[in-house]
C-alpha positions as CSV (number, residue, x, y, z in Angstrom):
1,X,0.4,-0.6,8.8
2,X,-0.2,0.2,5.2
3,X,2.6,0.7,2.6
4,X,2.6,1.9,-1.0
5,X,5.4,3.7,-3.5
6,X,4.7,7.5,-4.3
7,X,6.3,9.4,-6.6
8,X,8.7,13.0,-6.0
9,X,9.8,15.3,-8.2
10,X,12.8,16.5,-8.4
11,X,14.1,20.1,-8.0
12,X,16.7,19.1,-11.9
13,X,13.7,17.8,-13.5
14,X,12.8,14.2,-13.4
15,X,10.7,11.6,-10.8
16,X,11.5,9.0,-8.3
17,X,9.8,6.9,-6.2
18,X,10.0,6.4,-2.9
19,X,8.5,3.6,-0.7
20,X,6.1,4.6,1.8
21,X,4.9,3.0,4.8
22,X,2.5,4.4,6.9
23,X,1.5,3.4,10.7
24,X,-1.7,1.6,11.6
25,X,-3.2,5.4,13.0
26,X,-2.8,6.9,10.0
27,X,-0.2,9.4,11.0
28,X,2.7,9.9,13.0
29,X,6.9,11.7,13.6
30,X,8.6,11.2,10.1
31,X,11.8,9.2,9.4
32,X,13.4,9.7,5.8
33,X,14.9,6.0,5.9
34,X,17.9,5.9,3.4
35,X,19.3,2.6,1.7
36,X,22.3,0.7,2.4
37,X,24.3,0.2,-1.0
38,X,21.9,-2.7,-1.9
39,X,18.8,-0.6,-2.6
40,X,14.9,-0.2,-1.5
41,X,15.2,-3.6,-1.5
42,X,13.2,-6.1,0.7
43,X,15.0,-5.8,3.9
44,X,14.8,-1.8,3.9
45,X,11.2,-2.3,3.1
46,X,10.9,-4.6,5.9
47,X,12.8,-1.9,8.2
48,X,10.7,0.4,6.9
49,X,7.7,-1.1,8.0
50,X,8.7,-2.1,11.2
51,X,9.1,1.5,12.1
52,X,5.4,1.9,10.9
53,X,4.5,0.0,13.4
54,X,6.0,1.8,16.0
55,X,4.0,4.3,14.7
56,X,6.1,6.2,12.5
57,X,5.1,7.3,8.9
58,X,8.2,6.3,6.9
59,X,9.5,7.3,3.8
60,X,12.4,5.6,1.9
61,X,13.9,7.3,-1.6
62,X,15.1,5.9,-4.3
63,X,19.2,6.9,-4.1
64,X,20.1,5.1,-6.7
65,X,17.6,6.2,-9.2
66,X,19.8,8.5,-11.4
67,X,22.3,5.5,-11.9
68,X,19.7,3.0,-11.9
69,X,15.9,3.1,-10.6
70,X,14.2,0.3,-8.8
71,X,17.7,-1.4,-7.6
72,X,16.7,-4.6,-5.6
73,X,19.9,-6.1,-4.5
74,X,20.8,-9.1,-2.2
75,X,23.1,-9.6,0.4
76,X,25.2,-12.4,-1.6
77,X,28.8,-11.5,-3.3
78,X,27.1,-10.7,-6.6
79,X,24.8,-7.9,-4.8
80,X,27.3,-7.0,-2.9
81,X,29.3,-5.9,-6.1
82,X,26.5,-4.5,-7.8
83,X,25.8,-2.1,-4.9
84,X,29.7,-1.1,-4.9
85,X,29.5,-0.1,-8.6
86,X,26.2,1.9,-8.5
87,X,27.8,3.7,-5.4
88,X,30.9,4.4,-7.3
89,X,29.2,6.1,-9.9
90,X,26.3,7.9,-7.8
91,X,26.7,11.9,-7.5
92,X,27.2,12.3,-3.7
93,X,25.9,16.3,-3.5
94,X,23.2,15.6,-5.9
95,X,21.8,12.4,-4.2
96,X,22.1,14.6,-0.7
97,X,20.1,17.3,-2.2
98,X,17.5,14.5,-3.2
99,X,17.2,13.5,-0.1
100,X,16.4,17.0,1.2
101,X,13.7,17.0,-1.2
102,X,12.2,14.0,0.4
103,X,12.8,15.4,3.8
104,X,10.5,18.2,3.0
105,X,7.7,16.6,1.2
106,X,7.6,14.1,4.5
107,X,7.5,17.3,6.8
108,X,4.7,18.6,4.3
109,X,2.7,14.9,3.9
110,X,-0.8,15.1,6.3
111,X,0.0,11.4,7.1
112,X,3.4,13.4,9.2
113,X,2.9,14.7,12.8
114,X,4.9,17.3,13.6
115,X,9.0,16.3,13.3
116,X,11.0,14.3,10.9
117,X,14.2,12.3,11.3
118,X,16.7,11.1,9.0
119,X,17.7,7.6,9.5
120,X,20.4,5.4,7.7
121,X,22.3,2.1,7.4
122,X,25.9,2.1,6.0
123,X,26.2,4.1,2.8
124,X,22.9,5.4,4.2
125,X,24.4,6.1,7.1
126,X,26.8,8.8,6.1
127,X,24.0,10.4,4.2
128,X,22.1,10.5,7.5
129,X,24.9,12.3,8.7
130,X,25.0,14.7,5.5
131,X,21.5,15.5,6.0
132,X,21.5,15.9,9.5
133,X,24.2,18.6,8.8
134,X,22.1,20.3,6.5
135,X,20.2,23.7,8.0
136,X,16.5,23.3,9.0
137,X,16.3,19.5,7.3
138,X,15.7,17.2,9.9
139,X,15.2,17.3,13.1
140,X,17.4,14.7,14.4
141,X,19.6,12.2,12.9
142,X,20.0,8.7,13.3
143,X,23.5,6.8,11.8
144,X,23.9,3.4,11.6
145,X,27.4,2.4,11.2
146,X,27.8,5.6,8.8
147,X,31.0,4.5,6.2
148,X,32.9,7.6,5.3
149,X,31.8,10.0,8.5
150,X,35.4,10.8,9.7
151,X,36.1,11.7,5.8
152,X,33.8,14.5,6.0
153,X,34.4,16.4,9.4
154,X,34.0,19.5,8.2
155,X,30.6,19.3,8.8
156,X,30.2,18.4,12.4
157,X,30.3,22.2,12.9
158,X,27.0,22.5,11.2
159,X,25.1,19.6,13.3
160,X,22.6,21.6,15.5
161,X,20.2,19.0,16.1
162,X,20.2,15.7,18.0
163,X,22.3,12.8,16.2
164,X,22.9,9.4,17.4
165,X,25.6,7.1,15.4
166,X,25.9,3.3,16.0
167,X,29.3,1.9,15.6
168,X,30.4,-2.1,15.5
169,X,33.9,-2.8,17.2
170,X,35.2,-4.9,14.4
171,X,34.2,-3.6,11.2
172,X,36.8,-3.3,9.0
173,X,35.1,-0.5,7.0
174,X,35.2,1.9,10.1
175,X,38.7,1.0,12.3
176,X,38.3,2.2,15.8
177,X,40.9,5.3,14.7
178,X,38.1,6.5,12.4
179,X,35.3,6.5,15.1
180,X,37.8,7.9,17.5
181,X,38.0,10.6,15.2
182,X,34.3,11.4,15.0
183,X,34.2,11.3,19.3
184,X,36.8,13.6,18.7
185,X,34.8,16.1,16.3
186,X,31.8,16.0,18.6
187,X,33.4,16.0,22.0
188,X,31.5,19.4,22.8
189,X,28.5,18.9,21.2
190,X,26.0,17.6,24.2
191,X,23.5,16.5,21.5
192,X,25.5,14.0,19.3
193,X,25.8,10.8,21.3
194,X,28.0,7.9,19.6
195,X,27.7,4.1,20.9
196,X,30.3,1.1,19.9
197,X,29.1,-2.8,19.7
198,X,31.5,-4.7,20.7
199,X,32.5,-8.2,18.8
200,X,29.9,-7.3,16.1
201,X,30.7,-6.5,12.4
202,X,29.7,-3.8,10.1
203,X,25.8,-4.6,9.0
204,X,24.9,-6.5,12.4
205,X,21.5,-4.8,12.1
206,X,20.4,-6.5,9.1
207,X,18.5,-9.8,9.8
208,X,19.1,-10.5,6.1
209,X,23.4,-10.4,6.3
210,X,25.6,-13.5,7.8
211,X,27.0,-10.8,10.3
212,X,23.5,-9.9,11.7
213,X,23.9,-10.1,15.7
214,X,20.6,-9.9,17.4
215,X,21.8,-8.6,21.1
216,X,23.5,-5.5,19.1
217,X,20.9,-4.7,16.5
218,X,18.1,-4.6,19.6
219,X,20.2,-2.6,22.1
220,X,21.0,-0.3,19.3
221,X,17.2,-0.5,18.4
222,X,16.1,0.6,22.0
223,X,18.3,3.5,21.8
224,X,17.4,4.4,18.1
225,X,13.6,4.2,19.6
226,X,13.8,6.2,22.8
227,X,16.3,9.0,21.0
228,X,13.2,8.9,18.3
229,X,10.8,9.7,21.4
230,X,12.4,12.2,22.8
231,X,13.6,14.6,19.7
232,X,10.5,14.2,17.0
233,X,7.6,12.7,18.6
């Protein structure tokens, strides 16, 4: 596995970086990773790598980087905060249409095989979600416990590819109503497949968070991997 930060332009004029993390082949399916509220930070590095070395070629944006670049937040109330602000003032459409960019230089990069995913955690999660819902993006979507999904519905029409959304029973960010909602919206679509967690928490993937629960982040793991290996490997 070898990582290093590359630089994009982007389509308004400007740069941003974007972590990179290759696997130990050389080459391999893409995932566009995108950031929780907290940043690239060390954990979303860390994620980022261990996908390398399942022998993916990652690539995770900046989001952030028009509010402010290089945001390396924690997972205490401070960072927590922090992340909220920069989220509040972040340009939604704009940041999507960032992440598009990324998508395609991935899908160009030699280091990519073939296919490219979009993959996401919280705040990142309902980008996934926006991306995924984007004509000829990505080839398949991954959603990790996607805040704000059932607010924008209206898309679901537009998902063509595969998608796969995690869910934890008792987050308070996403009430069962909300992800009833999106079960609703996708009822007819054979490709979208949605999964809950029971007694977990919102962020119960992240090693890094008090609410981490390591039964439910490798179950949803082994079902993030094997949807990988079926739609872009």
């Amino acid at each position: 596995m070898n990582s290093k930060e590359i630089t994009l332009k982007a389509t308004t004029g400007g740069h941003f970086n974007a972590y990179l993390s290759t696997p130990p082949s050389g080459r391999g399916p893409g995932i566009l990773l995108i950031q929780e509220i907290f940043g690239v930070n060390d954990h979303i590095r860390a994620v980022a790598d261990q996908y390398a070395m399942d022998g993916y070629t990652v690539l995770a944006p900046d989001v952030f980087w028009r509010v402010e670049p290089g945001v390396n937040l924690g997972y205490d109330t401070d960072g927590f905060g922090k992340g909220l602000e920069l989220m509040g003032k972040m340009d939604f459409p704009q940041a999507i249409e960032d992440l598009l960019l990324a998508a395609k230089h991935l899908k160009a990069m030699p280091e990519v095989t073939g296919k490219v995913a979009s993959l996401g955690y919280c705040m990142g999660g309902v980008l996934s979600y926006a991306v995924g819902s984007a004509p000829g993006s990505v080839d398949a979507s991954v959603c990790y416990y996607g805040g704000g999904i059932h607010n924008h519905l209206d898309r679901a029409p537009s998902v063509m590819q595969p998608m796969l959304m995690h869910f934890a029973e008792q987050d308070a960010y996403i009430p069962p109503t909300a992800v009833e909602s999106i079960r609703r919206a996708f009822e007819s679509n054979k490709g979208v497949h949605i999964f809950t967690y029971p007694d977990v928490d919102h962020g119960f993937n992240c090693w890094a968070r008090g609410m981490y629960n390591q039964k439910a982040s490798s179950l949803a793991r082994g079902r993030t991997l094997e949807f990988l290996s079926r739609h872009i490997a």
